[in-house]
C-alpha positions, -999 to +999 in steps of 0.1 A: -274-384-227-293-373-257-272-373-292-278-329-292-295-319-257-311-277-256-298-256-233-323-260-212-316-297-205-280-293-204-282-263-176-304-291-154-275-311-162-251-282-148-272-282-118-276-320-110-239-322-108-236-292-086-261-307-061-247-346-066-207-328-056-221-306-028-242-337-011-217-365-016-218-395+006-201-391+045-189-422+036-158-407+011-127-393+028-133-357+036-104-332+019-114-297+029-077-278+017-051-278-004-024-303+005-050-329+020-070-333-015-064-357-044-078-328-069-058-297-057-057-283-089-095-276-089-088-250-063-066-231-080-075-238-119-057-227-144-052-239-182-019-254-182+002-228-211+021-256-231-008-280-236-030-248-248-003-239-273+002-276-283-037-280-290-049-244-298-081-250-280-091-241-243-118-274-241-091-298-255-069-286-230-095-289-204-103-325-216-062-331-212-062-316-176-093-338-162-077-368-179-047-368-161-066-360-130-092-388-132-070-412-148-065-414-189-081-450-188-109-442-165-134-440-194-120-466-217-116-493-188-134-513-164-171-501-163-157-467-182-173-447-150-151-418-139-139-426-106-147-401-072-129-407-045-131-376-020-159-352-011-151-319+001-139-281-015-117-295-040-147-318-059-169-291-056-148-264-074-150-286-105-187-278-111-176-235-115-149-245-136-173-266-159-199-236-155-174-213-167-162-229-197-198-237-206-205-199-210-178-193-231-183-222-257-219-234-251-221-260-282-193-275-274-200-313-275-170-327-258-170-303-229-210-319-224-197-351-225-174-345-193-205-332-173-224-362-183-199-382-178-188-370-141-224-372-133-228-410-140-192-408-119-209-391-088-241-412-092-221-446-089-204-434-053-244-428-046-252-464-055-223-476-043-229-468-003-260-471-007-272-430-005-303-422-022-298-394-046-309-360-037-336-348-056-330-325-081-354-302-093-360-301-132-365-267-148-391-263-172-390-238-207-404-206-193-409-214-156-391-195-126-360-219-119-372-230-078-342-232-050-320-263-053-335-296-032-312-288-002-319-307+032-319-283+062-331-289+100-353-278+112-336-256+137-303-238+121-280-219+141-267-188+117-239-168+135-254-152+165-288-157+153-311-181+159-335-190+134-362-220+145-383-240+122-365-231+089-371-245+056-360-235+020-391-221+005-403-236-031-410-221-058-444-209-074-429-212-106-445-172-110-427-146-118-394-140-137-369-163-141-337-158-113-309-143-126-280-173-124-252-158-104-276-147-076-293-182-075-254-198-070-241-167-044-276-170-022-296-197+003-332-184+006-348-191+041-382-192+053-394-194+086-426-216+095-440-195+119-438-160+107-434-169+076-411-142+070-384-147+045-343-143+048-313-153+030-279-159+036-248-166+019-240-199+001-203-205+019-207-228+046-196-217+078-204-175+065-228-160+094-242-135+068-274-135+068-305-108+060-340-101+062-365-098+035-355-109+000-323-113-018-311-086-045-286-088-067-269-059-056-268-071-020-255-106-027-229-090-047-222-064-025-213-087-001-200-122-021-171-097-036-162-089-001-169-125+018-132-142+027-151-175+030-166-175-004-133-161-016-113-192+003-138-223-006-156-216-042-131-192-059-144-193-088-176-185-080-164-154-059-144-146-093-179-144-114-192-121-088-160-102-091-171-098-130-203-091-126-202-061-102-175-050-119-198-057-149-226-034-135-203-008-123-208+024-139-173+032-149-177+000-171-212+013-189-204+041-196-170+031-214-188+006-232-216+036-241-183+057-252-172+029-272-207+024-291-205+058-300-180+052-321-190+021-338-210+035-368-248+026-370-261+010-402-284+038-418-319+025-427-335+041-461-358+070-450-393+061-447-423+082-459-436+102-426-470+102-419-480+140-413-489+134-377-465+104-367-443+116-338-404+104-335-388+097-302-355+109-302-333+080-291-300+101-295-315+123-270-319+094-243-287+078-252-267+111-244-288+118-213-284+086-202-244+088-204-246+122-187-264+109-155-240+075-151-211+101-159-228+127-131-229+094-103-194+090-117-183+121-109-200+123-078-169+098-060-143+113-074-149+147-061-153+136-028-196+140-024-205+118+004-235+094-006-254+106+025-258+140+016-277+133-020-306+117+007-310+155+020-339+174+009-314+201-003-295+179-024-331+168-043-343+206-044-309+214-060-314+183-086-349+195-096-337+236-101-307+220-125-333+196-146-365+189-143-361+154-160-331+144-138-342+125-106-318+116-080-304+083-071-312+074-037-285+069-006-294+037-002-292+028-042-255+044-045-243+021-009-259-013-021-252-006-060-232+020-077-206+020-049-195-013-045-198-024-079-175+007-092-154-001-067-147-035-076-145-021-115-115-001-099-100-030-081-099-048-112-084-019-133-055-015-105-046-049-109-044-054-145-027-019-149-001-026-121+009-063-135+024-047-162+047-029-136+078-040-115+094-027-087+063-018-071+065-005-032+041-025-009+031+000+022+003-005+046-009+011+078-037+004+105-063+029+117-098+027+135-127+047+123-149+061+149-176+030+151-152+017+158-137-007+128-100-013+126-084-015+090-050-020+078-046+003+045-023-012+015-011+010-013+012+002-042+039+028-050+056+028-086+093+038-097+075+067-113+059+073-077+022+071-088+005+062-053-026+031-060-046+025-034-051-012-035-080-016-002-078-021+031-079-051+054-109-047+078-113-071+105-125-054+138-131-094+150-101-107+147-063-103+166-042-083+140-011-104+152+024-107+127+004-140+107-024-117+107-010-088+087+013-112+068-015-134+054-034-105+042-005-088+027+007-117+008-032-120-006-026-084-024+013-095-035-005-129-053-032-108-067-009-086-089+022-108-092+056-117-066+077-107-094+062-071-096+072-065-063+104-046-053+101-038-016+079-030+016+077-005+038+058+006+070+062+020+101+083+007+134+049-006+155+057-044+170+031-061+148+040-037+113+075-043+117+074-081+123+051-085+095+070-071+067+101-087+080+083-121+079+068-111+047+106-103+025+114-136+039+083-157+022+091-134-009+130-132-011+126-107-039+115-080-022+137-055-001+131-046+037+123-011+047+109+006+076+092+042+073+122+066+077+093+096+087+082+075+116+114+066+129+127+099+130+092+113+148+095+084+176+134+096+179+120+137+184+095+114+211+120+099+229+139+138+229+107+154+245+106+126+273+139+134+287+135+146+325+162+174+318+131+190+294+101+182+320+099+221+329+104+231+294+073+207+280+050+218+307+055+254+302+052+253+265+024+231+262+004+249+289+014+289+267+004+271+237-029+258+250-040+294+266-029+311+229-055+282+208-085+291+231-078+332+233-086+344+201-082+380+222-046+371+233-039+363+200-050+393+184-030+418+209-002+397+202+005+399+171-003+441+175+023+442+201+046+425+176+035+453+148+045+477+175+077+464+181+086+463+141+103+433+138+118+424+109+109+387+115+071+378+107+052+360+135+049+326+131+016+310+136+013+285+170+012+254+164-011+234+182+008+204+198-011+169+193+003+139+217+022+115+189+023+144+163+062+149+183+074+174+157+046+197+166+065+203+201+095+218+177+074+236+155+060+254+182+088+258+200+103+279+172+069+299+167+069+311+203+107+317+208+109+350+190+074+358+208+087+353+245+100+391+252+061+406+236+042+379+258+062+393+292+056+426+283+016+423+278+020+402+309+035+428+326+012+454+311-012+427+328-031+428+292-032+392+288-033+368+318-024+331+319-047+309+346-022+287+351-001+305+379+031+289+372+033+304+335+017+339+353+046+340+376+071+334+354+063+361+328+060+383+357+083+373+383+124+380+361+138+382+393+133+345+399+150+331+369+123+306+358+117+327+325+158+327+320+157+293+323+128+292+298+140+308+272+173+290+274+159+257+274+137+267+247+166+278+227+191+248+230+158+227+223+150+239+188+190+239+181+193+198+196+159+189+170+158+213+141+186+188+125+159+162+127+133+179+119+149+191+091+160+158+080+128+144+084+111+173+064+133+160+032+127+126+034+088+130+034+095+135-003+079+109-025+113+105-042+133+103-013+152+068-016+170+047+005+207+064+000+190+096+010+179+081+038+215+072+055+226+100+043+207+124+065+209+101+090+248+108+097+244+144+086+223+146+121+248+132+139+274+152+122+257+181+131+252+170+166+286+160+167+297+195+160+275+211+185+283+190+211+321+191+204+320+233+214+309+227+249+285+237+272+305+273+279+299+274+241+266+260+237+249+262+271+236+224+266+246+203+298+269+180+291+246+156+308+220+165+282+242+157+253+250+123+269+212+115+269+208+131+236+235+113+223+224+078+240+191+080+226+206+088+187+225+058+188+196+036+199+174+048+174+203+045+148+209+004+154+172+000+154+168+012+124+200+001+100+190-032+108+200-049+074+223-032+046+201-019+021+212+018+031+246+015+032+244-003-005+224+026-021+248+050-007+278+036-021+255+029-054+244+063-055+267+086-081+253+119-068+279+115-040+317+113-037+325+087-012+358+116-004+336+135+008+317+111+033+343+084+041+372+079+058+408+086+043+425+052+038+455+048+064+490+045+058+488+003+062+453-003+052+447-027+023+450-027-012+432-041-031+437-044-067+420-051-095+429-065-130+435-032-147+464-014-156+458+026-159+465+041-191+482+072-178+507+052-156+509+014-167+505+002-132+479-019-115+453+006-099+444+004-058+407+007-049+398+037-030+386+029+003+392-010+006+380-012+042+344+000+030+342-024+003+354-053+021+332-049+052+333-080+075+303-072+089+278-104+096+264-099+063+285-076+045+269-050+018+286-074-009+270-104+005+237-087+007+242-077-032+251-111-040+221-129-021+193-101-037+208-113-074+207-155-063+170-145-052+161-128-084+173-152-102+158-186-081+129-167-092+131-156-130+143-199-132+109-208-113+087-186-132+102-175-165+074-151-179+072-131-148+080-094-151+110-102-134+121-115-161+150-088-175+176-090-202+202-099-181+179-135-165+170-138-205+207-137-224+228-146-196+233-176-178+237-180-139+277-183-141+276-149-164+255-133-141+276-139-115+308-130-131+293-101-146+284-088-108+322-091-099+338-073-123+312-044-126+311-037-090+351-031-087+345-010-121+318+013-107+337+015-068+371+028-088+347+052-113+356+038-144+340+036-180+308+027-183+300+044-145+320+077-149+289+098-165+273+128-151+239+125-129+217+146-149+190+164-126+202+146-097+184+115-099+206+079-094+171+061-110+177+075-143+215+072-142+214+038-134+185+031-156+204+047-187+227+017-176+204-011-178+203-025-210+249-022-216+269-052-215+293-041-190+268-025-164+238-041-164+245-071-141+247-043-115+222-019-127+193-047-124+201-039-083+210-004-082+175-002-101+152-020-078+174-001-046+166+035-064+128+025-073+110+017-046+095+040-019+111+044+020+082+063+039+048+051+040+033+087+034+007+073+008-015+055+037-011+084+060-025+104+036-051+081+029-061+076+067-060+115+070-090+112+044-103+086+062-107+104+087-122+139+071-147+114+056-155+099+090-163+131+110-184+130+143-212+135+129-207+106+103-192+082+130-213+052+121-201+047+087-188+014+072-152+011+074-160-009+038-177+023+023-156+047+035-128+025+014-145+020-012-154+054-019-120+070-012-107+043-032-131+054-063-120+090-059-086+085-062-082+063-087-107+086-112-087+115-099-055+112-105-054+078-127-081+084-150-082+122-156-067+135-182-059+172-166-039+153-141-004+156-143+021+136-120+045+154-107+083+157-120+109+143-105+121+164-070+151+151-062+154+150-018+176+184-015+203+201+013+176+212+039+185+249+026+175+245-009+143+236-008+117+260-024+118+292-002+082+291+005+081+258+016+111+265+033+091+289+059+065+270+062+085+239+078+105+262+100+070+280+114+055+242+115+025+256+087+037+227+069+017+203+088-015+217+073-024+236+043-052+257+066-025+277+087-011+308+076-002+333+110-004+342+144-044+350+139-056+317+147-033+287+162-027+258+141-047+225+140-021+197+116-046+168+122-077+158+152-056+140+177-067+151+211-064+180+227-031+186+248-030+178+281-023+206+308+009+190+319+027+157+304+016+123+316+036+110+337+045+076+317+055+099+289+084+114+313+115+087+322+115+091+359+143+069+362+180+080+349+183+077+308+210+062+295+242+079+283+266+080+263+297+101+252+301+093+221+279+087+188+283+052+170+277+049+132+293+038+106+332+028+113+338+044+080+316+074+080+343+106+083+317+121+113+337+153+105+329+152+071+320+191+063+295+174+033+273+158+062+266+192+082+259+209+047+230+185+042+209+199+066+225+237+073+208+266+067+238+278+056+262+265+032+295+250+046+326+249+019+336+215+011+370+208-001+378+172-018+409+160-011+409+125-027+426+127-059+403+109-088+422+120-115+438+090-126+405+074-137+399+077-172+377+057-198+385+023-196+367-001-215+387-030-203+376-027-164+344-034-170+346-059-193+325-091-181+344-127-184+320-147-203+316-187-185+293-210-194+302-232-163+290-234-128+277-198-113+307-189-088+295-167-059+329-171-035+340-137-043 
């Protein structure tokens, strides 16, 4: 090489290499992954920490890491040529990671030397099977750079497409230069006989491929989104990933905000000629902010990009400012919209690495082209919702792999030890892939969506045979009522007449897996069955379908007795559930409130059931199915014992008032403290529950969550993981200091004998986290009480999905319709300063909820904020219309199962009067009978053994 080559001859350099890697010999073994490849480390590059700190410079450290790759001798031995001995992805990579250190330090001497010196490496495999080199194109001071010599037949198949006689075009050497990235991203093709020109993507095996010529929106439009490009030249996708972000507009206009305050140097006043004009650049400057701030604003209050193409839209531009003129559609889908939307990917990630115990949900949905897309949302401790993308991949089988692969690409992207837990809901492929997913990342807890579960147990309810007559009839009154705006409107006058004290409650229209809905109207139409057989009767309103007619107007029959008892014991079997279900949509619900409303609905049950049906008027062959069906639901769910742990970590809750009483020869167990009000050793409360032998006991389960945390903090010691207790306490410590703290906090003793102040176990525990004789077990309690167990964020973000996606917008993008919901939200609610997250809402007894929202979960308003009465009948979402009478695969023909007894918990008091009051209207008087009062402050139960020896688990 020259002793000081330009720039110019050193970016010819740059590209020689990049063409001599890409076209190496057939001849050399062919390593196209990870674990085949002699340079794996080019695939996943990254500055290795101690040498950095060692040599306090990133091109030393570089030199060190290709060193030890090629050999330390290779250029002080034999012929002193760097030795290649593959071709394939890993070879390749080394020309972007070469690239990208030559931007950032593009004098540096050394770091030319290794490009030169690779070259002559590569050039030598040339010679050596005797390849001629391909030719590289030279580029000239102030000449348009021409497409790289590339070889291509003359007949290339591209995806679907056929494209015959192609051949890359050259250059003129007219015109301005290419920008760089665009020239790396893009192949430019030109066909022979139409001479028309296209380009494609530079991944091999991508199909992408366009008309016309490239842009540099375009190719970044779609590089930032191409899995190939991502997969085989990762750093090259990572420089597109800058570079939109680069061009987005949230990132100019902060960087024209932070100009503003970097203070200008002030030139001495010049003498004016009389008729000299000035232009006013502070003028430009601010308009200039004001219209990237105006596209800006534009996402986040939800404008869709289509509409500023309208006529109306441009009239309305020019009457607010004649200077102002509107972006095109087109320039906001290919520019501003995908560019600001990888911005806010970027933001997400850096802002959540700071953050652990995140919440991993995700969801699938279709849009109406149709394009199926698997949402993914991070959930903090604090509950702010980020919506991290969505998985689009209409061509491919989502399968357990499937979902697995691409969840684990957003867990790597912000960080394993961020993680806390992962939720969704109980579909085959969902529930398989999260499962698989905890057990790739041991750190993270298993949850399915307690929302959904609780909806497909109300399903299986409806599809009992004993309720056939009862589903028919309602559905068919409710379905007359939403297309009668008439029958309606008498209605609720015949209501007026009647002066009830009881307002009417609006009719909720039922949707097919929307299974509360069937309650909600149930319990809207119940008090509106005697006014509906009197304006029968009065033959004012008339139903078409005859069955419904004759039973409003036929009493002597008994159909409309049996109605409106059926109707009755219905609301009374679900409204626990429903009730239940209502409480734990709360985005601080956790997983101790989640078992706890579990058994208060079979407490509740229990209780009803108990009466009898000369009590009740349930069939006690309806309370067998009832019962059979809660006790399937409740094994499929409490699969693993993260529930039962948070609700013996939870210090809201006496475990008097939920377990059972000890018997007269159960065990005691004892633990190395003496009271100090009676001298003797103390016995643990409730031995049996402590000491469960299930096949993985709640202790175990503690025990194995810690060894994970910790294999982990060991194998990666900055991660955010990385605690006090992992930092100042060793493995054995750890270990002992789990022991002793957990038979502290089961007996209530000092430091776990506090008051819960505003109800919430996070902060309790969290208070906890940093003392020496609690913090072992607050590290667990922490993650157990942080982490999210519905996965209402993507349900809300498919429900705006699909407002976005509306009939008459059915052929949008799935990707735009992501991207743009993903912009709104994040410059909504994470970048606006009038937005304030919501306090901390503790999940309540059913009855204390806020009295409005109260009512509206009992009519079924809840559902949706555009219901308010009886004068129009609700719509919650857009599933179909109800059918006229229930499929018949939605009804079990064949005999359910039954059972006479409910199984939970062998020490859950089923009795327990605290369970019922959970989900009562009204309250029920709870007595504790358990006397506590023998635990006072003692420092010494908690106190942690110190060991510096082996970690002992066997406890």
């Amino acid at each position: 090489m020259s002793e000081s080559p330009t720039m110019e001859e050193f970016v010819n350099a740059l590209n020689k290499l990049n063409i001599l890697l890409t076209n190496l010999p057939s001849q050399l073994p062919l390593a196209d992954n990870y674990y085949d490849s002699q340079y794996p480390s080019f695939l996943q590059f990254s500055l290795d920490p101690d040498i950095l700190e060692k040599t306090g410079d990133e091109i030393a450290t570089l030199g060190e890491h290709l060193e030890s790759v090629f050999g330390w001798k290779a250029r002080t031995s034999g012929d002193g040529v760097i030795p290649i001995l593959e071709c394939g992805k890993a070879i390749c990579a080394l020309h972007g990671i070469l690239m990208l250190y030559y931007k950032k330090y593009p004098t540096n001497n050394v770091l030319k030397k290794w490009v030169y010196d690779i070259t002559a490496g590569a050039e030598k495999v040339y010679k050596m099977y005797g390849v001629p080199t391909p030719e590289c194109s030279v580029r000239q001071q102030g000449t348009k750079r021409p497409a790289p010599a590339v070889t291509i037949t003359h007949s290339q198949s591209t995806g679907s497409k056929q494209i015959s006689n192609v051949y890359l075009p050259k250059s003129s050497g007219a015109g301005h230069n290419p920008i760089d990235i665009m020239s790396r991203l893009v192949i430019k093709y030109c066909d022979e006989d139409s001479q028309k020109s296209s380009w494609g993507c530079v991944a091999s095996g991508c199909t992408f491929l366009r008309q016309g010529n490239a842009q540099l929106e375009q190719a970044l439009k779609h590089a930032t989104m191409c899995k190939i490009l991502q997969a085989d030249h990762v750093e090259l996708w990572r420089q597109a990933i800058q570079e939109s972000g680069d061009n987005s507009l949230g990132a100019r206009l902060k960087k024209d905000l932070a100009a503003e305050d970097i203070p200008m140097e002030v030139e001495p006043p010049m003498k004016r000629l009389r008729a000299q004009n000035t232009l006013n650049m502070a003028d430009l400057r601010e308009t200039g902010k004001r219209v990237k701030e105006e596209a800006r604003q534009l996402f986040q209050d939800k404008v869709d990009h289509v509409i500023m193409q309208s006529p109306e839209w441009k009239e309305l531009m020019g009457l607010l400012s004649d200077s102002y003129h509107p972006t095109s559609a087109t320039t906001f889908a290919d520019k501003h919209i995908p560019c600001e939307a990888v911005y806010v990917r970027e933001k997400q990630i850096k802002a959540l690495h700071m953050i652990n115990n995140l919440t991993l949900t995700f969801d699938g949905n279709t849009t109406r082209k149709p394009h199926s897309v698997y949402t993914v949302h991070a959930t903090t401790p604090s509950r702010e919702t980020y919506f991290l993308g969505a998985h689009e991949a209409s061509d491919e089988r989502h399968t357990t792999q499937w979902v697995t692969d691409k969840l684990l690409k957003t867990i790597h992207s912000i960080g394993e030890g961020n993680w806390g837990a992962t939720c969704s809901d109980s579909t085959n492929v969902t529930k398989a892939g999260h499962r698989e997913l905890v057990s790739i990342v041991g750190t993270m807890l298993d949850f399915c969506d307690a929302v959904h579960h609780l909806h497909n147990t109300i399903g299986d309810i409806n599809k009992l045979p004993k309720l056939k007559f009862l589903m028919s009839m309602l559905k068919g009154i409710i379905k007359y009522f939403s297309k009668s705006t008439y029958s309606t409107t008498i209605l609720r006058k015949e209501h007026n007449l009647a002066e009830d004290d009881e307002p009417v409650k609006a009719l909720e229209k039922i949707g097919k897996t929307r299974f509360r809905t069937y309650w909600t109207a149930a319990n809207a139409l119940d008090p509106c069955l005697p006014h509906i057989r009197n304006l029968v009767v009065a033959k004012s309103i008339k139903f078409k379908n005859t069955k419904i007619q004759g039973m409003f107007m036929n009493r002597a029959s008994g159909k409309y007795s049996k109605f409106e008892q059926s109707i009755l014991q219905y609301i009374t079997i679900v409204a626990p559930i429903i009730r239940a279900l209502w409480s734990l949509e709360a985005a601080h619900a956790n997983a101790s409130d989640v078992f706890i409303f579990w058994l208060a609905i079979i407490a509740t049950l229990n209780d009803l059931f108990s009466k009898g049906p000369n009590v009740t008027g349930v069939p006690v062959s309806l309370t067998c199915e009832v019962t059979a069906i809660i006790n399937k639901r409740y094994h499929e769910f409490f699969t693993n014992e993260v529930y039962f742990v948070a609700f013996t970590l939870d210090p809201r809750y006496l475990n008097s008032d939920f377990l059972k009483k000890p018997t007269a020869n159960a065990t005691t167990i004892v633990i190395p403290t003496l009271s100090q009000r009676t001298g003797q050793h103390t016995p643990l409360p409730y031995p049996h529950a402590y000491t469960r032998c299930d096949a993985q006991t709640w202790l175990d389960f503690l025990k194995e969550k810690l060894q994970k945390d910790l294999a982990h903090y060991v194998a990666n010691p900055n991660s955010v993981l990385a605690t006090s207790i992992f930092k100042v306490l060793s493995a054995a410590e750890v270990a002992s200091g789990l022991r002793h703290q957990l038979k502290a906090f089961w007996h209530g003793e000092w430091p776990f004998n506090q008051q819960v102040k505003d109800g919430n176990p996070l902060a309790w525990w969290e208070s906890l986290q940093d003392h020496p004789h609690a913090r072992v077990l607050a590290h667990l309690a922490i993650k157990i009480f942080s982490v999210l167990v519905n996965s209402m964020p993507d349900k809300r973000t498919n429900s705006t999905i699909t407002w976005f996606n509306s009939p008459t917008r059915g052929s949008q993008n799935a990707q735009m319709l992501v991207d743009m919901i993903q912009i709104g939200q994040w410059y909504r609610k994470h970048q606006n300063k009038d937005y304030v997250l919501s306090k901390y809402r503790p999940v309540v007894k059913f009855r204390n909820i806020e009295e409005s929202v109260l009512q509206a979960v009992q009519t079924g308003s809840a559902d949706d904020e555009s219901v308010a009465d009886i004068n129009g009948v609700a719509d919650s979402d857009n599933e179909d219309e109800a059918e006229d009478k229930l499929l018949e695969s939605e009804i079990d023909e064949h005999q359910p199962a039954q059972a006479v007894a409910f199984e939970i918990h062998p020490d859950i008091d089923i009795n327990s009067k605290a369970l019922k009051d959970m989900v009562s209207t009204d309250p029920v008087s709870i007595v504790s009978t358990v006397d506590l009062s023998s635990v006072l402050e003692s420092p010494q139960a908690a106190m942690m053994v110190t060991d510096d020896g082996d970690a002992d688990w066997n406890y």
